[in-house]
Structure formats: C-alpha cells, structure tokens
N, C-alpha and C positions, 0 to 999 in steps of 0.2 A: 171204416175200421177193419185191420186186418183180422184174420182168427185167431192172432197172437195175443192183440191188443184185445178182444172181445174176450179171452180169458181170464184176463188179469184182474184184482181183484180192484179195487179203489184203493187199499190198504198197499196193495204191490205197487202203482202208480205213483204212490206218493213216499213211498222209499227211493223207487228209482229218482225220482225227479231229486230228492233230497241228495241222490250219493250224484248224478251229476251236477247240480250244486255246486257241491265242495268239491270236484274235479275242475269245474271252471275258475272256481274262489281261488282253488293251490294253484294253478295252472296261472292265473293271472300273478298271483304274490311272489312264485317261486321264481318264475320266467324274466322279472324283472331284477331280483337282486345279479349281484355282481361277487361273482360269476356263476352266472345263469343256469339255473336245477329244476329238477323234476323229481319229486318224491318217487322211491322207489317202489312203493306199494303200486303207484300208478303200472308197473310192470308188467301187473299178473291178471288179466282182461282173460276171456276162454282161451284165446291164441297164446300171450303170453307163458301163460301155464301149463298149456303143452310143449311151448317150446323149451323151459326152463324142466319137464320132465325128460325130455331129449339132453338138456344138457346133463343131466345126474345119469346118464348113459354111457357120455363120454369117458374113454380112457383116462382124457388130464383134470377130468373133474371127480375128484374121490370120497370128497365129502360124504355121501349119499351109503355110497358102499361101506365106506368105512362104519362110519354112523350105525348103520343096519348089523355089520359083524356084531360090534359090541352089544348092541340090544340082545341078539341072537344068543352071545356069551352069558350074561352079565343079567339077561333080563328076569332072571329068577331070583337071583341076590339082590336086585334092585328093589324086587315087590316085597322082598322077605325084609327090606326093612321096615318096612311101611303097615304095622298091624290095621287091623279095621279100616283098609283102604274100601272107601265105596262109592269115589268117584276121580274119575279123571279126566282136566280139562288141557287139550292139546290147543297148542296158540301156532298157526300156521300149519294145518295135517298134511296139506299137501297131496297127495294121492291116497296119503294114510296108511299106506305101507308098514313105515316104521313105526307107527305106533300099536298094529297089526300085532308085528316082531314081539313088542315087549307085554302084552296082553295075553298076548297064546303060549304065552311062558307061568302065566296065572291058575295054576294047575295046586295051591299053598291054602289052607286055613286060614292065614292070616285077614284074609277078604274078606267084608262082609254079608251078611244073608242078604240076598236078591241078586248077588252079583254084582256086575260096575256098570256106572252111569256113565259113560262117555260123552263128554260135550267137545265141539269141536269149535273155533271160534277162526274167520278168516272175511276176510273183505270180497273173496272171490267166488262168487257163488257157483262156479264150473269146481275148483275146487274142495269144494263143502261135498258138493253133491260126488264127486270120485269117493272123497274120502270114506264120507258117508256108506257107500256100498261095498266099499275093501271091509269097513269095521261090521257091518252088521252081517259078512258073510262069513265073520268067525265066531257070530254065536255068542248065546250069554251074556249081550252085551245091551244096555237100553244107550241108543247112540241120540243126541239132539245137537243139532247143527245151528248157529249165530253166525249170522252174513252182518258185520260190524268187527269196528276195530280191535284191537286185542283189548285193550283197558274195559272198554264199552262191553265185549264178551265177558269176559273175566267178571266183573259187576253183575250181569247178569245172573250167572252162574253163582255166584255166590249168598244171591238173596233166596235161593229154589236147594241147592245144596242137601244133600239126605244127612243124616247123623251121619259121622266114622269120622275118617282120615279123607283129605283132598290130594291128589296129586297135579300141579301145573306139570305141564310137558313143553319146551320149547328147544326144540330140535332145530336139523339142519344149518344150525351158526346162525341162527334169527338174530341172536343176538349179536352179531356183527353187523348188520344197518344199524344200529346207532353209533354215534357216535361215543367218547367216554362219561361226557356228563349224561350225555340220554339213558347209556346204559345202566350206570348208578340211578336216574330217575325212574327206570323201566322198571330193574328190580324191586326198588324199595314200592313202586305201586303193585308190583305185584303180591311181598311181602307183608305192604297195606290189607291187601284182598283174604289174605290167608288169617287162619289160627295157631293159635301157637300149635305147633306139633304137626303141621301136614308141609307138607314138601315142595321139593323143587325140584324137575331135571332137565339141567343146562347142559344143549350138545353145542361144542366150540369148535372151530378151526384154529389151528395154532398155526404160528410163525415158521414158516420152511422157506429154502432156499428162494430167491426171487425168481429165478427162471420158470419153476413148479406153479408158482401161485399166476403167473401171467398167464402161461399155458393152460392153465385153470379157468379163463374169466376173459382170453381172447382164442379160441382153442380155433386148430387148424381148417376142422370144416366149416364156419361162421356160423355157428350155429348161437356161440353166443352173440354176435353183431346181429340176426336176427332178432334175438328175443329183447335186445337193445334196441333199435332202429322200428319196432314192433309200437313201441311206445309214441313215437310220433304218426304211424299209422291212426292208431287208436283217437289222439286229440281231432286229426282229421275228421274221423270218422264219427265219434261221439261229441265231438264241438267244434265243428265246421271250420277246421285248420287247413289251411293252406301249404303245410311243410311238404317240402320238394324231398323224400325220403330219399333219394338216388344223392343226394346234396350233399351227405351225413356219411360220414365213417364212425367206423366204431373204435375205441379205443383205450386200454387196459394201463394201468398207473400204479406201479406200489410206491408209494409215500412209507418213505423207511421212519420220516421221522416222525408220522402221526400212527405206522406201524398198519394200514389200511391199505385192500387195494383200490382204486378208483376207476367206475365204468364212465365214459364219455363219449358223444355224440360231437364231433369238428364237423364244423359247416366248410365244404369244399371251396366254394364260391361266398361271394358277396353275395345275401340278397336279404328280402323284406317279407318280414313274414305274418301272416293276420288268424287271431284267432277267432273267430265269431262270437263262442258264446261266452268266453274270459272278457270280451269286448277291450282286445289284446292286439297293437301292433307294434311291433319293435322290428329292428334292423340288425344282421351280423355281418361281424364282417369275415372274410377269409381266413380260417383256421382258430376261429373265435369256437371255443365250445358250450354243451350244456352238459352238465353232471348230475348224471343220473341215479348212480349209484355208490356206496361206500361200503369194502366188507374190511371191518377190522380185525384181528389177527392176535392172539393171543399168545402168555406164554401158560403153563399149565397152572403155577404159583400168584401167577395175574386174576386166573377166575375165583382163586379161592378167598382174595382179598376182597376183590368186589363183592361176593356174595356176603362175604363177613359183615362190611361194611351197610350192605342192605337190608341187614336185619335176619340173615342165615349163620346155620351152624352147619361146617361140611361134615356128612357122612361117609362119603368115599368118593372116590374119582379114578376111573379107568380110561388108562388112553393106548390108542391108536398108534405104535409110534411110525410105523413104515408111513402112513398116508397123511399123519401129525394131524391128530383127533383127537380132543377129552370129550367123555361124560364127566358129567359131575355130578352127584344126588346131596342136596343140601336141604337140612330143616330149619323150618319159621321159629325161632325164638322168641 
C-alpha cells in the first residue's frame, strides 16, 4: 500500500470506488448510442480543469472575463436585493474567482448576523479544493465544499441551510451543457430545492457571430483540443482504455438550428477500441466521431422565459454586450 492509499479513510475509498462506478457505467452507455458521447462532466479530472482555466485566458474565450466585469459592476446591486441573505450555494465554482468578485462587494446590512455560509458543490475535487482557498482567503466567509453532482449538492445543502435568504450561483454558462429540456428540468429542480423568496443567479452566453463562438471552443493554440482529447486520456488512465489519443482531432460545430455549439473527438483512422473497466469494445470507423460536449447559446429574452417557466420571477438582468453575456438574478415564487 502506497502512503497515499494508507491515508485514506475507508469512507474516501468507497466514494472513489463509487464515482469510478458510474464513469465506467456512463462510459459504457454513452459510448454505445449513436452517435457516440461522453458526458461533459467527465471533462474536468485535475488536468482537465486546469486546462479549461487556461482556456478562460484565452483571448477568443470571453466568457470568463466578461462574466467577472459584471459581478465586479453589478455585484453590490445584486446582494442589495437579496435582504437576510445567509447563505450561498455556487454550482460549478471553478477556481472561485467569480464568486470571490461578488462576495467582496457584500460590504450592505442586508446580510445576515454570522455572515455567509458559502457551500460550493462540484464533481472535481482539484476544483473544490482551488475554490475553496480563493473563498476562505476573502474572509467572513464559513466556506463547505460537496464533491457530488449539482442536484446531489444542492439537496444537501438544503436539509443544513441556516434561517435567511438562499442564493444559488450558477455562473460561467453552466447552463449551456444542457440541452433545452434539461435545462427547464435543471431549473425547475433547482427551483424545487429553494423557498419561496431566495434566488437565482444565472450567468449565460448568448448568441454572436459564428466565427466568434468557434474561435471560442476551437481556439488557435489548441488549448481547447487538449482539454478535449484530455478526456480520452483520463478513460485510459482511470479504466484501462486503449484510445490511441494521437488518432483523435478535435472539433468545434455550431448547430444554428439547435442554436449550440458542438465539441467533437473524429477518429483519424479505422480502429478498435477496448475499455476494461466499462467492460467496452466497439469499432470506428474513419472520421466516425464522439461528442463530447454541447454549449447552448442564448438570446437575452430566452433566459427570461425559461426561468419564468421554472418557477422564477426576474429581478434584473445585466448584459455584457461587446463579449454577448447576461446576468440574470431571478426569484423562487
């Protein structure tokens, strides 16, 4: 037994064994429909998620930036509307940056005594643990971190929840991996989770030019075909796959008429591929892909429907227009 493994608690052993599980389970289910997918979440592994912080770096990816302006703007009018806020639960923190941004703008009466309860809720436990130390180095803040899916977090959090006001956080276009029925199912569970009266804030990518959005999601140094092509690393490496990563291009799609863009792995060559622990062997053929990822693309009048529809009332909505970015702050009715 390594010193790593002589660490770990029995409790830790039997999560991880549980979360590769259901990487094997998706990884067998997903790999077989037609045409051939890999959940997106699978993405963001330690490697993953620094490379996907490298991409929020990039020039043609604005998201990030933009995102971060408006918090920076807007993040004092956000909390001011939100009386006896006393806790806030961010779904995806990411390095935790932005939600950093809109916390250290919490300088308002409106808050409640002890301060705010930051819960952070992500599948990436390299993630949690960044975020985690961007939040608790601003102070004032009691931070608890949920390595589990969003819904799964979210539940959580809401059986332990102090008196006041809640705030959900789901930034950086999260909610562009679903697709539109998901996203109405996403809301309305998350709307489920809430009280009447505490909040929402949805950060969106809207609809620009196609050139901008490719450039965005296939960008000139490959930075995003790593953190694509990263993912079949990862099956290798945590379930004894065989993918020939050099095989694999990377590839960027906007579907105008489902309004999404599309990340994609083309297999360059014919060949045969075996997963061990999915207990997984299928064949591709040349130029046969797997679709890895889907980011859909809003119009600003689009978010507001949706939320409507999932059991929110809009409060306001500030956008972005040079980089075509909303906020949106919407309350639980």
């Amino acid at each position: 037994m390594s010193d790593y493994d002589a660490a770990l608690s029995p409790s830790t052993h039997d999560e991880e064994s549980a979360s590769l599980a259901r990487f094997a389970n998706d990884v067998h289910y997903y790999l077989k429909l037609q045409p051939r997918q890999l959940p997106s979440r699978y993405l963001y592994d330690a490697l993953g998620s620094a490379l996907f912080d490298a991409i929020c770096l990039l020039p043609w990816y604005q998201i990030t930036r933009a995102e971060t302006r408006l918090l920076a703007v807007h993040g004092r009018s956000i909390l001011a509307h939100i009386p006896r806020l006393t806790t806030v639960v961010e779904l995806g923190p990411g390095s935790g940056q932005k939600l950093a941004t809109l916390v250290r703008t919490d300088r308002h009466p409106s808050t409640g005594p002890g301060g705010l309860e930051v819960h952070l809720v992500d599948v990436s436990p390299s993630a949690l643990a960044l975020s985690s130390r961007t939040l608790n180095a601003v102070g004032d803040l009691h931070v608890v971190t949920h390595e589990a899916p969003y819904e799964v977090g979210l539940a959580e959090v809401t059986r332990v929840a102090r008196a006041g006001r809640t705030l959900v956080v789901l930034l950086g276009s999260n909610i562009g991996n679903f697709d539109r029925p998901g996203a109405h199912a996403f809301l309305g569970g998350i709307r489920a989770a809430l009280a009447s009266g505490d909040s929402l804030l949805l950060g969106a990518d809207l609809v620009k030019a196609e050139r901008d959005l490719l450039l965005a999601y296939d960008d000139p140094l490959g930075v995003t075909a790593a953190f694509n092509r990263n993912l079949l690393v990862r099956i290798n490496r945590q379930l004894g796959g065989n993918f020939d990563v050099d095989a694999y291009s990377h590839k960027a799609i906007w579907n105008d008429q489902e309004s999404r863009v599309e990340m994609h792995l083309a297999s360059l060559r014919p060949q045969r591929v075996r997963v061990e622990a999915a207990d997984l062997d299928f064949e591709m053929e040349e130029g046969e892909s797997i679709w890895t990822e889907s980011s859909y693309k809003y119009l600003p009048g689009d978010l507001v429907t949706m939320l409507e529809h999932s059991g929110f009332r809009l409060v306001e909505q500030w956008i972005e227009s040079d980089a075509g970015f909303a906020l949106t702050l919407a309350r639980a009715v």
